[in-house]
N, C-alpha and C positions, 0 to 999 in steps of 0.2 A: 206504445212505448215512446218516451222523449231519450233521442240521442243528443247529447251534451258532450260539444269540444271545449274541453281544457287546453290552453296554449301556455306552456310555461313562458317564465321571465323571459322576456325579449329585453333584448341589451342593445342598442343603441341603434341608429338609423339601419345597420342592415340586419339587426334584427326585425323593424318595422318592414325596410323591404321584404324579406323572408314573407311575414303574413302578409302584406299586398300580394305578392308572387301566387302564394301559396292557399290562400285559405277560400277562394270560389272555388277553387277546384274541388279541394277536403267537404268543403259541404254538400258538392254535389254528388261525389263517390261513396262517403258515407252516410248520405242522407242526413245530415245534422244538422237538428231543430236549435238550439241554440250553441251560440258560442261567449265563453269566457276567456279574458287572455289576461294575465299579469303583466303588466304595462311598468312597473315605479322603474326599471331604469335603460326607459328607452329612449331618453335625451341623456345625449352623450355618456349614458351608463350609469346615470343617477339622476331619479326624477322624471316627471315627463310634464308637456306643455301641450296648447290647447292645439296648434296645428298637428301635433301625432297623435292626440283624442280623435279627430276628423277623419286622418285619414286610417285609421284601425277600424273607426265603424264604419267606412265607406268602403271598407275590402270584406266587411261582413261581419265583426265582432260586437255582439249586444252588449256586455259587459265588461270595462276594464276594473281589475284589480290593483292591487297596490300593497306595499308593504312600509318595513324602514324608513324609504328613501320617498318616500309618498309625498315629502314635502321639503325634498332638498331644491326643490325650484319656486319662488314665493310667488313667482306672478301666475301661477297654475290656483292661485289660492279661489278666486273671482269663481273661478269655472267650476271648481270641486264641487263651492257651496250652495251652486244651485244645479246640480244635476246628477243623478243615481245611477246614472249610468258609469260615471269615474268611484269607485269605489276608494276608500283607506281603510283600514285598521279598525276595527267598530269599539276598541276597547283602548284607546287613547282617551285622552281625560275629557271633559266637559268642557266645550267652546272652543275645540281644535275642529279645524273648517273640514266641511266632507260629510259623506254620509259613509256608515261601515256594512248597511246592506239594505239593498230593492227588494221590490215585488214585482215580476216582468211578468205580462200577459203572453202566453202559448199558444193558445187557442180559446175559443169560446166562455169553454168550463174549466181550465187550467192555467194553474198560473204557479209560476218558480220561483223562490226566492235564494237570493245570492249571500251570503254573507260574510265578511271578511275579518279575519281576525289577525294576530301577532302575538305570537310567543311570546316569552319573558328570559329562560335560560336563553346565558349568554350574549346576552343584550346587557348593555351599561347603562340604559335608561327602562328600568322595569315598569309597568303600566298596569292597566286594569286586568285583573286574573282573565285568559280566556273562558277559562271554565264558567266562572260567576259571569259573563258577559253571554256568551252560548245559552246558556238558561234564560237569562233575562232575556232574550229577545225570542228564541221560541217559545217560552210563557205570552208573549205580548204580541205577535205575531205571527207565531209558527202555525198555526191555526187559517189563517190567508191562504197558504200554498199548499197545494198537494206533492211539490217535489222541494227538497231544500237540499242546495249546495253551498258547500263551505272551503273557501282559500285558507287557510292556516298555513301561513308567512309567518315560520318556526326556524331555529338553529339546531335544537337537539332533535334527532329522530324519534325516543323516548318521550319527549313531550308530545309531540304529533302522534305518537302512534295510542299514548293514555288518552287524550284528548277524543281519539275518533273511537276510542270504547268507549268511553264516556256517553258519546254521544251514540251509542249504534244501537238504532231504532226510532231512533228521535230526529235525525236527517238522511235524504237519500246519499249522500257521500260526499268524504270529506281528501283531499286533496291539498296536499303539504307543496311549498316553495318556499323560497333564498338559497338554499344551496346550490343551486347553477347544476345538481348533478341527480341524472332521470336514476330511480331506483327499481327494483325488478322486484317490490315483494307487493306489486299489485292482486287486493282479496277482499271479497264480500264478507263479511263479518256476520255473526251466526243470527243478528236480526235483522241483517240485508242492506248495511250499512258498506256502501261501497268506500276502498281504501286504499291510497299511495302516498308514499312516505315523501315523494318527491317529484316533478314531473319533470325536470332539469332546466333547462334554459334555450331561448330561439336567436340566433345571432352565430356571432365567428367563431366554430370551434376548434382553429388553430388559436386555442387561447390558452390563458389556465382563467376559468369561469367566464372567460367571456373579455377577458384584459388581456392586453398584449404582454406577452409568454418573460421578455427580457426586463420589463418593467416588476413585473410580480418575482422574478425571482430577484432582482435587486432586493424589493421591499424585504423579502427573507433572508436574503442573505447577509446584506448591509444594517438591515434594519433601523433601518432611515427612511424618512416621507419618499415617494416618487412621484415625478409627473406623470398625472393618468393618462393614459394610452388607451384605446381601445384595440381588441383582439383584430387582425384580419385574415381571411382566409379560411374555408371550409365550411361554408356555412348550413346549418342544419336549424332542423325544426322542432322541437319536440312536444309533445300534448299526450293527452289520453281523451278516449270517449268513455264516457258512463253511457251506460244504456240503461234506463230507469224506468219502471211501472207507474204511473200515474195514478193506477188506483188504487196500490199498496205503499207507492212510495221509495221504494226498495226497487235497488239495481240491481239487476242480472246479470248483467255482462259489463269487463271493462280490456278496455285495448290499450297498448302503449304504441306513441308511435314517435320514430325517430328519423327525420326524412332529412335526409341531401337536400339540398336548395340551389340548383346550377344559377346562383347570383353574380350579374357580372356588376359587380358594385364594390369599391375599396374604398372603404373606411376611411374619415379624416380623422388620424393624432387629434385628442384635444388635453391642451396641458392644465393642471389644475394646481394647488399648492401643494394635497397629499394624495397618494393612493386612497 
């Protein structure tokens, strides 16, 4: 069996610390052969750069993901484009820097592949269909891995949840993020197509998603730009394991987990032009 931690959206440096803190431990407890973490906004809560690529896979993360915000920092661009282990979006247009999904070696005779995709509802910038993107690349490499996992960095739960029937049987499981918020209808789909609409967010959750609480309801209330804030206080972890057969493909089991983080770390305010 491959156990596979999913680390939702980490949000800004003490989401990073969270997974330093937190994640040697989680692989030793639950024995967990690889790790994937959604990473896009864990510099200052939009974006990430190349010292918080270093130090996620030096606390143990093989794979970072990405969404949206995958390239609100430009000098992350260098590093994207030559390395599979920082994932984006595999369905943005042709000649946007990044790769949208690896093939990692497991062991001898197995090997996983990751792939990362993005919605369209609800997005102001719509992009390549996931659907038409998810075929085209298990047509052209789904064949390589025996286990495949899929980020779908979606807004509507509806699209994520069409999407992984779409696909169920054709990847080992498929796992939703951007909403900042962990959902409870984790389920194996009737071709063993493991499935979560949402795995929520790793950082402050004295927040509202992970932004400081006074800043986000200004933005509602006034509705007018605010200087971004980040959340402090509370801080928690959240993931799920897939537990996956390697030789059918198809998980078995899946766990959510939502962990306390006794982080003694306070966040620096950073001010931008808008929320």
């Amino acid at each position: 069996m491959v156990n596979l931690l999913f680390i939702g959206d980490v949000v800004g440096d003490a989401g990073v610390e969270c997974v330093a803190q937190a994640l040697p431990a989680l692989r030793a407890e639950y024995d967990i052969h690889f790790v994937v973490c959604n990473g896009e906004n864990s510099h200052e809560g939009r974006g990430i750069n190349e010292v918080i690529c270093r130090r996620l896979h030096k606390a143990g993360v093989d794979v970072i993901t990405g969404g949206d915000h995958s390239f609100d920092k430009h000098l992350i661009f260098p590093y994207m484009a030559k390395t599979n282990t920082l994932l984006r979006p595999m369905n943005y247009p042709k000649g946007t820097p990044g790769f949208g999904y690896g093939i990692f070696k497991l062991w001898d005779d197995i090997q996983i592949c990751v792939l990362n995709l993005r919605g369209n509802t609800f997005f102001n910038n719509p992009i390549i269909c996931p659907f038409f993107m998810a075929d085209r690349v298990l047509q052209d490499v789904g064949h390589y891995a025996q286990v495949f996992f899929v980020d779908f960095h979606a807004e509507a739960s509806a699209e994520k949840q069409a999407l992984a029937w779409y696909l169920d049987g054709r990847v080992s499981a498929l796992c939703g993020t951007h909403t900042h918020v962990q959902t409870a209808d984790e389920r194996i789909l009737p071709m063993g197509t493991g499935y979560l609409t949402d795995v929520g967010f790793t950082g402050a959750h004295h927040s509202v998603i992970g932004m400081d609480t006074q800043t986000a309801i200004n933005r509602f209330r006034l509705q007018t730009p605010q200087r971004y804030r980040l959340g402090e206080g509370e801080y928690r972890l959240h993931a799920a394991i897939f537990q996956m057969d390697e030789t059918t493909g198809q998980t078995v089991a899946i766990q959510r987990l939502s962990l306390p983080i006794a982080l003694d770390y306070t966040a620096q305010p950073v001010e931008r032009e808008t929320y």
